[in-house]
N, C-alpha and C positions, 0 to 999 in steps of 0.2 A: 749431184750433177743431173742435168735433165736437157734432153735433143728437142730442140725446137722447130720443127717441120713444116709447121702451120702458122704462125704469127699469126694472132689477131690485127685486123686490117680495121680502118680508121680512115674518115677524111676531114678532112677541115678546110674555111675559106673557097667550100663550092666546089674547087678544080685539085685541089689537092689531098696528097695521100700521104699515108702513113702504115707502117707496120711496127706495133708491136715486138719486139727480138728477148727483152728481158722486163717485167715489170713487176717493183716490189716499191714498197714505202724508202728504202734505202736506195736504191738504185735502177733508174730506166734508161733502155735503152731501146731506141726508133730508128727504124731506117725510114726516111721521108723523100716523097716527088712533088716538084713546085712546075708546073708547065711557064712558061714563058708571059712577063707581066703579071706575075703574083706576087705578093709582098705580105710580113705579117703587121702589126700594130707595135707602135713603139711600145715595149713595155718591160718590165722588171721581175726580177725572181728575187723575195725577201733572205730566201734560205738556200735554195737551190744554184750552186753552179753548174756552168755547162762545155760539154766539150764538140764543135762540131767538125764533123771528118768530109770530105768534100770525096764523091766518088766522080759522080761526071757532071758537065755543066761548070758555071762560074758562079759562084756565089758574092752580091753583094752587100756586104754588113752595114749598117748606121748604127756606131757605140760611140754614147754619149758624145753626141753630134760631128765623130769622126767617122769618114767613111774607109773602108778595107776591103778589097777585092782579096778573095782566097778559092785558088783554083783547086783544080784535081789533084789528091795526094797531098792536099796542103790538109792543116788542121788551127780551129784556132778556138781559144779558153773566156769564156763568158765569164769572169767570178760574180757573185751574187752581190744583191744591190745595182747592178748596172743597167743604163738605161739601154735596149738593143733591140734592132729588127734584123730581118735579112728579106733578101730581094732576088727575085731572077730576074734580069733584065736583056738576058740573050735567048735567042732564037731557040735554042736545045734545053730541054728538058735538064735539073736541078736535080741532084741525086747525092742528098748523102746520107752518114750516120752522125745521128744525139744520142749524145749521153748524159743524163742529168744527175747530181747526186747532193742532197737526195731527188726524188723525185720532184718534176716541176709542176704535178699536180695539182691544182687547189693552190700553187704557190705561183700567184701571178697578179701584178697589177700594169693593165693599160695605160697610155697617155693619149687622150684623142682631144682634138678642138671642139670648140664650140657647135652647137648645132642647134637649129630651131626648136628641134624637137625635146631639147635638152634644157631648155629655158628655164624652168623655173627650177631646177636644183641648184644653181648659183647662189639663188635667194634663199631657198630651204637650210643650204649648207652654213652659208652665213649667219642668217638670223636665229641659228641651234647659237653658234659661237659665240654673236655679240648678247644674245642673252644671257647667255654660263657667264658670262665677262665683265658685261658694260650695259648696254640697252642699245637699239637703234637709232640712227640719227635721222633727221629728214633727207638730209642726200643719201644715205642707203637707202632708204624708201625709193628713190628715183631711181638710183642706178640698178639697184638689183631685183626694181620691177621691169625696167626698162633696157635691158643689157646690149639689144641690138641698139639701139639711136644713143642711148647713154655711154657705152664702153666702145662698141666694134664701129659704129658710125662714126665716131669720133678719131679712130685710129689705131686704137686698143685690141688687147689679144685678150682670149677666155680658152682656158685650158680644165679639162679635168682629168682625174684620175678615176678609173673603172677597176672593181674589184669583183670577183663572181657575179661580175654583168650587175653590178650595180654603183653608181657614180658615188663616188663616199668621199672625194677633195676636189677640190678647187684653188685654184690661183690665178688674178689677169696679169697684165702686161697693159696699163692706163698711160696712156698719150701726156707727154707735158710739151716737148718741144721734139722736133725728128731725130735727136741724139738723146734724151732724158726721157724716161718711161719711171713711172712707178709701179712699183710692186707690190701689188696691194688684192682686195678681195680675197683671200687664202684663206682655207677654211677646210677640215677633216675630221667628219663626222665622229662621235665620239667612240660607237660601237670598232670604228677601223682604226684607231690611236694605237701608236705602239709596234706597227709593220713597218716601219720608217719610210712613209706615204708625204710626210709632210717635209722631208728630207728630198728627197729625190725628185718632188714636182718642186720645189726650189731650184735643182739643179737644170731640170728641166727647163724652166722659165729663163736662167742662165745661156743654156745653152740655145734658146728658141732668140734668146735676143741679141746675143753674139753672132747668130746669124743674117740676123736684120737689119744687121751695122747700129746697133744701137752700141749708146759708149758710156754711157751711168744709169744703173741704181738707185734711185729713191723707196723710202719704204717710212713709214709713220707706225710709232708700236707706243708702247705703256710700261713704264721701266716694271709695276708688279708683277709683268708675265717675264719673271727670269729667264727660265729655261727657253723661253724664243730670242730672248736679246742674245742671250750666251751664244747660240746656233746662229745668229746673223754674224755677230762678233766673230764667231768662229770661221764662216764663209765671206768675212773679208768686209762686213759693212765696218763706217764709222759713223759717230756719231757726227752733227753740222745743227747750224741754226736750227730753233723749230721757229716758223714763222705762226702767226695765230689766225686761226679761222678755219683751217682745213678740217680740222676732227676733232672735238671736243674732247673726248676720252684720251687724247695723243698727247704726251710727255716727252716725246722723243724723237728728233728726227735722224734717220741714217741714210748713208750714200754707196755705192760701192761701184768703184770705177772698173769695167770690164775690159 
């Protein structure tokens, strides 16, 4: 047993605070202040679920691309693997306790967009991929030198995934018609394999396109890579015509109607 009197105090995103209450590999617990117009980053806990207890303020959750208002005296359960932010969007200061277990230390992956500054690990992430796999083609040369006029100019999305502040996945969101997007460019580096990174920026990409009224799926794969046909399979693609020309290395095409 041990009286905690002094919390270790903490702040993050600038304006906000945190204290310390219990911190161990097994189990942490925070009490946290979010001022008005603060919000975290969408992101994921591999191992860590979470409980959080709402003291004063409103709290509002985005879990996997549901939103949840949880007042005072409310509480509500993160399990792990989920995609989730929260937000203060009212005028009074945010005020509750997290509980994490185990700790959510070191156990964290981001989802942020694209950004200039972020340009070339699209390329980097890829061209690790289609080398272990296949070789480049001249349209990845283009597109994934060129990602602003080739992908987002076009009408496309570029997503990635941040891990101890370093971008290690990738996925876009490629324009075919305003209801049909392909799902394609996706790529996670080899040293982060295995955090279920390349799971969850799928569902991500799912969920980013469910909100943009998009209504199908397209994805182009290689029936040798098993274990990603099985996970598409598994998340509801089928297979359809492959037509010829889009990607040499591609044996397959799939759809998955959202």
């Amino acid at each position: 047993m041990k009286l905690n009197t002094n919390p270790e105090h903490y702040t993050w995103g600038n304006t906000c605070d945190g204290w310390h209450l219990h911190k161990s590999k097994e189990l942490n617990v925070i009490k946290e202040r979010m001022p008005q117009g603060t919000f975290e980053v969408l992101h994921f806990h591999e191992f860590a679920q979470q409980v959080f207890y709402i003291l004063s303020g409103t709290a509002t959750f985005e879990i996997n691309s549901e939103i949840q208002i949880v007042k005072p005296d409310e509480s509500i359960h993160i399990p792990s693997k989920t995609l989730h932010s929260i937000e203060n969007q009212n005028p009074e200061d945010l005020e509750f306790i997290l509980v994490s277990q185990p700790t959510a230390q070191g156990d964290r992956v981001d989802f942020i967009e694209y950004d200039p500054d972020l340009k070339e690990h699209i390329k980097t992430l890829n061209v690790e991929w289609l080398e272990k796999y296949f070789y480049v083609e001249p349209n990845d040369v283009i597109q994934l030198s060129n990602p602003q006029t080739e992908i987002l100019d076009k009408g496309g999305f570029i997503y990635y995934a941040r891990r101890n502040n370093e971008i290690v996945g990738t996925a876009s969101l490629l324009y075919e018609t305003d209801e049909i997007y392909e799902l394609g460019k996706m790529a996670v580096t080899e040293k982060a394999q295995g955090h279920s990174i390349g799971t969850v920026l799928m569902e991500h990409c799912f969920n980013q396109a469910r909100q943009k009224g998009i209504k199908k799926l397209i994805l182009y794969s290689n029936t040798k890579l098993e274990s990603a046909i099985h996970l598409y399979k598994k998340f509801g693609f089928k297979e359809i015509y492959l037509e010829e020309g889009r990607y040499k290395r591609s044996n397959i095409k799939m759809e998955k109607v959202l």
